[in-house]
N, C-alpha and C positions, 0 to 999 in steps of 0.2 A: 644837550651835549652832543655833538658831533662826534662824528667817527675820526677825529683828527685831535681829542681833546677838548678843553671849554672854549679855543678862541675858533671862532667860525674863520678867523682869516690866516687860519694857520699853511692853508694851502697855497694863497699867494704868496705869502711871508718866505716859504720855501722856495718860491720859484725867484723872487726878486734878492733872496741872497745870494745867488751865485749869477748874478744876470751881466750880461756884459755886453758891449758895442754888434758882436757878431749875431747872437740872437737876435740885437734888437735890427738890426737891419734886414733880415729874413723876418721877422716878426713884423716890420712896416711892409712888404709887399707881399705878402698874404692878406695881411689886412686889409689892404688895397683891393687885394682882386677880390676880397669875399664882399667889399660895400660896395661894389659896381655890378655886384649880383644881388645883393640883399638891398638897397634903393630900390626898383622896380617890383620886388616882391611886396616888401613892406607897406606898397600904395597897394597892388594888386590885393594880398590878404585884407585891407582895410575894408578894399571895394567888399569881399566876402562876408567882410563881421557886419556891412553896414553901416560904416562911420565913415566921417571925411578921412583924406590921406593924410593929413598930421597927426592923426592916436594913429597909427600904424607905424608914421617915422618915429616918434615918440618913445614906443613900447622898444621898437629898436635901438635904438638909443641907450636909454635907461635899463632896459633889462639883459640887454646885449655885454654894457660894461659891470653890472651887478651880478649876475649870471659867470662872466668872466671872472672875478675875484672870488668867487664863494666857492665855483665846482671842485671837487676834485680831478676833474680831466681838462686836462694843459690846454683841449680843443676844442672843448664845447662853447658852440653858438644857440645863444639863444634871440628869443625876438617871436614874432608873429609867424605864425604856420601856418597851413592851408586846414589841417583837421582840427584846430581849435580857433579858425575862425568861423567853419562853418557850425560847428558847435556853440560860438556864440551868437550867431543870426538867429539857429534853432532854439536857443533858451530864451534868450531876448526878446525876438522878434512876439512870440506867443504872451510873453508877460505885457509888454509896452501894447499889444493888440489889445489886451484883454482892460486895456485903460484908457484905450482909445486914443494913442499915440502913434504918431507914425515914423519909420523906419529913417532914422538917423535925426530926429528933433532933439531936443534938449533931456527930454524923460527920457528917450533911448538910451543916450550917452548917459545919461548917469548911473540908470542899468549898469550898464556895460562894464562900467569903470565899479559898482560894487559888484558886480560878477566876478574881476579880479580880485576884488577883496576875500569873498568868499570861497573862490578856489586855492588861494594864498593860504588862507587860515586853516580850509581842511587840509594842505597840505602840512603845512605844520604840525597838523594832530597826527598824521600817519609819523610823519618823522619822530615825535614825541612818544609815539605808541611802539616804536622800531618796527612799525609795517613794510618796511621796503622789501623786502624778503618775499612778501606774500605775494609780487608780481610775480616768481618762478608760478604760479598756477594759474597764470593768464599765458596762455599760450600763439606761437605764433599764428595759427589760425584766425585769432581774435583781433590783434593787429591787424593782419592783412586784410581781413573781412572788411573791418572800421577803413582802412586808407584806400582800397580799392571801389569800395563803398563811395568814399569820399571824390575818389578823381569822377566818376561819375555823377554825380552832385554837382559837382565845379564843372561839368561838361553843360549839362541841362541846365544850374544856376545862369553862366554866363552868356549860355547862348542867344538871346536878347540882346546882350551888348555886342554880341559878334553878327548879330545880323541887323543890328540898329531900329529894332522895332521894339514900341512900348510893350510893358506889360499891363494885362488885362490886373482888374483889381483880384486880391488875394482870396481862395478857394478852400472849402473842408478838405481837402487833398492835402497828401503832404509830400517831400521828397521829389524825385523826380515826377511821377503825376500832376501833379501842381504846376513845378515848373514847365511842363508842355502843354497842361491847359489853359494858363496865362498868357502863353506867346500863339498859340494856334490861331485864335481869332486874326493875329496882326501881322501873320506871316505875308501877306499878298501887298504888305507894305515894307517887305524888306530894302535896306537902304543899301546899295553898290558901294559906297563910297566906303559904309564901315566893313563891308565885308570885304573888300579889297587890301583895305590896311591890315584888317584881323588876317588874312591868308598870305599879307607882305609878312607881316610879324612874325607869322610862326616857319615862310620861310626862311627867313635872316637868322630866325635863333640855328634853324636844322641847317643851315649852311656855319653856320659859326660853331657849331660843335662839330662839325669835318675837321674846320682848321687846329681848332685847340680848344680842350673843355675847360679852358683858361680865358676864351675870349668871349668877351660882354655883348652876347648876343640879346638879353631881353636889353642893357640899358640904350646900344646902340640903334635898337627899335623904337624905345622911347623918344631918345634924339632928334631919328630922323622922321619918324610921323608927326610931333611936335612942329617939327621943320615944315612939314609938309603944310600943315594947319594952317602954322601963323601963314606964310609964306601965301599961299594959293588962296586964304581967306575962307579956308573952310568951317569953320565955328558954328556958322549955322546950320550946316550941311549936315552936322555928326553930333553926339555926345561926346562931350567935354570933360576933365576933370574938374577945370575953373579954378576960379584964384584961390590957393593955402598961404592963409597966413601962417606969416614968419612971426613968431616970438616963442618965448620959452612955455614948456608946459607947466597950467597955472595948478595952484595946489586947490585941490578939489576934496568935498568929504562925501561921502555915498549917501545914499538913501539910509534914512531911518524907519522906514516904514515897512516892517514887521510884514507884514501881509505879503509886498515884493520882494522879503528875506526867504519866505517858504515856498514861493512860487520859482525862487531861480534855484534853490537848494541842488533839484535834480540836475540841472544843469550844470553848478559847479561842481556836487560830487564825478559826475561823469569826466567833466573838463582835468577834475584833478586825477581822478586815476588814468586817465590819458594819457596826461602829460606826464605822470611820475612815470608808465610802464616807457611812454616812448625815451624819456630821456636817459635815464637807466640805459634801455636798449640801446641805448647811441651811444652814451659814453662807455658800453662794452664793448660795441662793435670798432668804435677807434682806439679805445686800450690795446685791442687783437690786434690793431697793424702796429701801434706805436711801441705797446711792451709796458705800457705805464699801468700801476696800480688806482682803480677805482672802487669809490664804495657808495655803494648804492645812497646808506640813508644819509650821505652829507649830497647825494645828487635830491636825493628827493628834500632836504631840510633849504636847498639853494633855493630850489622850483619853488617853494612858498614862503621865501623869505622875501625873494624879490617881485612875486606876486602881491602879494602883501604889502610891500614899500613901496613899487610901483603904480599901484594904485590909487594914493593919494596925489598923484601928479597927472590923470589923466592916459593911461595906458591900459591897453587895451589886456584878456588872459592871452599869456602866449606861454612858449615852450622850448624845446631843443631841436633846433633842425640840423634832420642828418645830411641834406644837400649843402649847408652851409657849413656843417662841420668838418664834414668829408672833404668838402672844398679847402676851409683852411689848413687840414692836413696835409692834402696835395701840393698846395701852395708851397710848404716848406717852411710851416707857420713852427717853430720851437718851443714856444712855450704859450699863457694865458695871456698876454701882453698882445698878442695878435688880433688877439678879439676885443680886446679894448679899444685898440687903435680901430678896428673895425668902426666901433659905434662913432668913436672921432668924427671916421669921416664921411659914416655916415649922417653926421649930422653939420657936418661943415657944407656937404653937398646939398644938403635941404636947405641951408641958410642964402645959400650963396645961387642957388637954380628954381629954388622955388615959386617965382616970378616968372620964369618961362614954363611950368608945370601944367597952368593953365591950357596949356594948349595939348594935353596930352590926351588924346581920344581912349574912350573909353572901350575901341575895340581894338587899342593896342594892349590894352591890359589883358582882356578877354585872350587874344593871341597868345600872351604870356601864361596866362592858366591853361588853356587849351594844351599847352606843352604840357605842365605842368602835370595835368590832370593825368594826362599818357601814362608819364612818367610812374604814377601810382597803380596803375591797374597791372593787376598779378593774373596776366591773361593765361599762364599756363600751369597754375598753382592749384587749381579745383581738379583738375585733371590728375596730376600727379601727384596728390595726397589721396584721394578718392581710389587712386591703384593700391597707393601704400594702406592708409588708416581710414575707413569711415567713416570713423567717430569724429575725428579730423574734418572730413568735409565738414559733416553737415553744421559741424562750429562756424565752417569761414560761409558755409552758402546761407545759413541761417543769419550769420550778420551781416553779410553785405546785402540779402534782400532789406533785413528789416533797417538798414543804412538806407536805401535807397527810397522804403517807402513807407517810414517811421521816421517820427521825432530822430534824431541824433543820437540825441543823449537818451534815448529808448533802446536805443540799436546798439550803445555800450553797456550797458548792463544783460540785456541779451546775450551778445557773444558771453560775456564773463560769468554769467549764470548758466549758460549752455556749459559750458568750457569746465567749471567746477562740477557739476552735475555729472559731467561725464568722469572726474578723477577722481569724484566718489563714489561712483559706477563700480570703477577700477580699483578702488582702493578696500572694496567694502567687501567684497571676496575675500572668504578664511583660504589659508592657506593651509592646506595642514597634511602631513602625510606621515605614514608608519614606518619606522625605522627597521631595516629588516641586517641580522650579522651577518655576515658572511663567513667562507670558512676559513680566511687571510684574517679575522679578527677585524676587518673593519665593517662597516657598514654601508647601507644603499637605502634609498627612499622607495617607496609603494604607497602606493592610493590607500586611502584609508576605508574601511567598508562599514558600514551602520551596525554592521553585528562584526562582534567582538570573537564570536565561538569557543570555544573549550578552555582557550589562550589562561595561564595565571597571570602572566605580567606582559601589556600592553606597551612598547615604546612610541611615542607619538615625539613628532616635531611640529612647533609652530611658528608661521614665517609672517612677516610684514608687520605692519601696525594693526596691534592689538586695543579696538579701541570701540566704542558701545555701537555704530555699523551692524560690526559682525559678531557679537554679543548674543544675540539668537543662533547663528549658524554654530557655534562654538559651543552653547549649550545642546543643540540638540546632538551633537558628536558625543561631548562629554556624558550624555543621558544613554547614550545607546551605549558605551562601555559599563557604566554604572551598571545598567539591568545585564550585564553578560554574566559571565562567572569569574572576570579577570579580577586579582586579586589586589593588585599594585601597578597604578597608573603612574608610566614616566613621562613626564613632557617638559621636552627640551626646549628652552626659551632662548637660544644662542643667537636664533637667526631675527627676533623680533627686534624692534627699533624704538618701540614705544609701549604701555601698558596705562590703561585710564582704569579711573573707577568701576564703573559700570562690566570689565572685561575680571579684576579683582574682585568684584562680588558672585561673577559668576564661578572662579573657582572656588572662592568660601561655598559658596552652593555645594560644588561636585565635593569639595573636600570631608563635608559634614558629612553627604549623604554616605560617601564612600566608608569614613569611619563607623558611622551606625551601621554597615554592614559586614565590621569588620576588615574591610578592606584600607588602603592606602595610598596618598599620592605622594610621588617624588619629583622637585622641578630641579635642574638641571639646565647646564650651561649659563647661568646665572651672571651677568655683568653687577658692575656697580648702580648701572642708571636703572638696571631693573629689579633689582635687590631692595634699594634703596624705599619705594612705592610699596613692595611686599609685606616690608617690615611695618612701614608708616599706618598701613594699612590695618595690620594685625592678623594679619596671613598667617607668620611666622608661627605665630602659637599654636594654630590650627590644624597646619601641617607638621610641624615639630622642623625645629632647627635640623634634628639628623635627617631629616630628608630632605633639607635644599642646599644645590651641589653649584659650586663657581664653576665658571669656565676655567682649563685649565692651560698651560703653557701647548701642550701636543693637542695633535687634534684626536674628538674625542674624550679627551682625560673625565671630565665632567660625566660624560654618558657612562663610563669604564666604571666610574664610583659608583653611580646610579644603579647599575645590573649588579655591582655588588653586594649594592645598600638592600637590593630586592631580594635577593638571594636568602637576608639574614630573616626581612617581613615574610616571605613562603614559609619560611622555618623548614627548610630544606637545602641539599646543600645544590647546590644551582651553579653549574656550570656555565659560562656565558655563550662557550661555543654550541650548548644544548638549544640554543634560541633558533629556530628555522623556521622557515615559511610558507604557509600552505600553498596547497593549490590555487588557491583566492589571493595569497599575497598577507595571509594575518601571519601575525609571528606568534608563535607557539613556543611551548617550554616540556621538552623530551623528557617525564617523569623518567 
């Protein structure tokens, strides 16, 4: 079930009931201008996964217009990315080695194509399982790490086709190392002609984003290096893309063999939580300009539905791109319909150019990433979190090295296990401090101190998630009141958010002990969500019903009942404004 009800196309269904002539006319020249941007990507990422340029147009195509109908955000483009292609070179490429296959044959591609399978399907199970949620704890650290990582990859991947020399055969190295030990031997065979084109390329694109970041600076590259080719008869001079065939993409079934399902495992889990964190991220980042409501788990239930369907047609894993997104927002794209018309024509332009494709050198692509890769690197992001948070850094520098000189899909679970590690760090800190009255009748917080001193009645507060973490820290507080002389522990639970097992056994602990010595606990500030676990528990009886206190309307009211409720356990008559605080900050009761 979708966040929109049971029919998954309940989003488009909205958008094409009020849809009329004016949208659709701003919706056709967004369209426009995003597939004169995404044609030259879709071959360039192809070049990255390792497959010929047709699963590249393909995947756009098919998941572009599927992707479009299922989002919830009016904008998202989906298709081939630059970080889950290189994620699928690095899953693939190790599996198809390890069978003695080479990079882009027949066993490649069908990798490939059950790789999408398999990132399709676990993405389903997160949308099944309502995981989408759980990206809030992948933080931007971990993105930027992974994408920054990435333009780098795509710098050292490509740079062999920008300088038109082979590469040596493949090395125990991985990541960038690799890529610079494979081209080093062949550098004294660098070719002018590709590196010419590759430094024409990427001036034409930086000249064309002067004039307008509207004008088709990679496809006009294409064009005219293409031109240059046929024209001057350079084919043999240079790497080629060569002839892509035209026909539709045929229905394919993946591998059945078990043994290639556990070896890419890693690599689709990684691929999938990529793709859900990035695409999420995207369709919130253009919700923020456009005002429109999205929900994460019908973005993440799209991303493997169409991974999923697309896969039996020869499509390579792809995702949400926010360059392509961003773009058809800019465009003045209206609604979903823009990205449809997208895949249109991007596919009308492969039917119809794909014959003169051939001639499209491979160090105009390279040019094309070479922007691209720029484009990703967060050159001043380690600097300015490292002033702010530390913790912070060492998420984004520990993944973008182990990006750079790790598996891929190694270097995403890294940052995300760094990343969590650190907000259990954070999180696993008791919070706790001593409530101390004032002489205005309200109260003020104090550090709480491991002896308790002379004190009959202790007021404690406890903050955050109470949960078995900090389950130790909590008992040894609640042990050093026990052995004092206080007679009746308050602890207010107002400020807490959550309460597990393991944090309710630890006060059945303090409550028993505290009773066998006569003594008593009172909890206070009492919500329903935390009442609720108390009772289930069998707390209630333990402590007795008259000493647990709701939160009340004023603030306070709860603690106000509490000091009174203690008053009657001292069996004396107890004044609240008698409660002051020592010199140390305990709070004391003025016999």
């Amino acid at each position: 079930m979708t966040a929109f009800g049971n029919n998954p196309l309940a989003p488009a269904l909205a958008t094409f009931r009020n849809y009329n002539r004016h949208k659709l006319r701003r919706d056709f020249v967004a369209g426009l201008t995003v597939s004169v941007v995404e044609l030259p990507q879709a071959i360039a990422y192809a070049l990255i996964a390792g497959v010929p340029p047709e699963y590249g147009l393909y995947t756009s195509v098919i998941q572009g217009i599927l992707g479009a109908l299922l989002s919830s955000s009016e904008h998202l483009t989906s298709g081939p990315t630059n970080t889950q292609s290189l994620l699928i070179a690095a899953a693939v490429t190790r599996v198809a080695g390890g069978m003695g296959e080479d990079v882009g044959g027949a066993v490649y591609l069908q990798l490939v194509f059950t790789l999408t399978l398999l990132k399709g399907l676990i993405q389903l199970a997160f949308w099944g399982g309502r995981f989408a949620n759980l990206v809030q704890f992948i933080s931007r650290s971990v993105i930027l790490g992974v994408s920054t990582g990435a333009g780098v990859l795509i710098l050292s991947g490509q740079l062999a086709y920008f300088l038109g020399v082979p590469k040596a055969d493949a090395n125990r190295l991985w990541g960038v190392p690799s890529d610079l030990v494979r081209i080093w031997p062949n550098l004294s065979d660098t070719n002018p002609y590709a590196v010419g084109i590759g430094v024409g390329t990427i001036a034409l694109i930086l000249v064309a984003r002067l004039i307008s970041r509207f004008f088709p600076g990679a496809l006009l590259a294409v064009v005219i290096s293409a031109t240059l080719v046929a024209v001057l008869g350079w084919e043999e001079r240079m790497q080629v893309v060569g002839a892509i065939p035209v026909h539709l993409p045929q229905f394919t079934l993946p591998t059945l063999d078990l043994d290639a399902w556990s070896q890419l495992l890693p690599g689709a889990l990684a691929l999938a939580m990529l793709g859900s964190i990035e695409s999420i991220a995207i369709a919130k980042t253009i919700a923020g300009r456009s005002g429109e409501q999205v929900s994460p788990n019908q973005e993440v239930f799209t991303q493997g539905l169409k991974n999923t369907l697309s896969s039996f047609f020869q499509c390579i894993p792809g995702s949400a791109s926010f360059t392509r997104s961003a773009l058809d927002y800019d465009a003045g794209a209206e609604t979903r319909v823009a990205a449809i018309l997208n895949g249109c024509f991007v596919a009308a332009m492969f039917f119809l150019l794909a014959d003169y494709a051939r001639f499209i050198p491979y160090a105009t692509l390279a040019g094309i990433l070479f922007v691209v890769a720029w484009g990703l690197l967060e050159r001043s992001y380690f600097t300015r979190v490292y002033r702010a948070n530390r913790s912070d850094a060492v998420v984004f520098a520990a993944t973008f090295l182990s990006t750079i000189l790790l598996p891929l899909q190694y270097a995403v679970f890294i940052g995300i296990f760094l990343n969590i590690a650190f907000v259990l760090r954070v999180s696993s800190r008791l919070h706790i401090a001593q409530m101390v009255q004032t002489e205005g009748g309200g109260f003020m917080e104090r550090p709480i101190y491991d002896r308790a001193g002379e004190q009959k009645v202790i007021f404690v507060q406890l903050e955050g998630e109470l949960y078995f973490a900090v389950a130790d820290q909590l008992r040894e507080q609640l042990t050093a009141i026990r052995r004092s002389s206080v007679r009746v522990a308050i602890l207010r639970l107002k400020q807490i958010h959550s309460i597990d097992a393991t944090i309710l056994h630890v006060l059945e602990d303090f409550a028993k002990e505290m009773r066998q010595r006569n003594g008593h606990v009172i909890l206070c500030g009492l919500r329903d969500e935390t009442l609720k676990p108390i009772q289930a528990y069998g707390l209630e009886q333990i402590i007795s019903k008259e000493n647990l206190f709701m939160t009340g309307p004023g603030l306070f009211d709860g603690a106000k009942l509490a000091l009174q409720r203690a008053r009657v356990l001292v069996g004396t008559s107890i004044d609240a404004s008698r409660f002051k605080a020592d010199d140390e900050g305990d709070l004391t009761y003025e016999i």
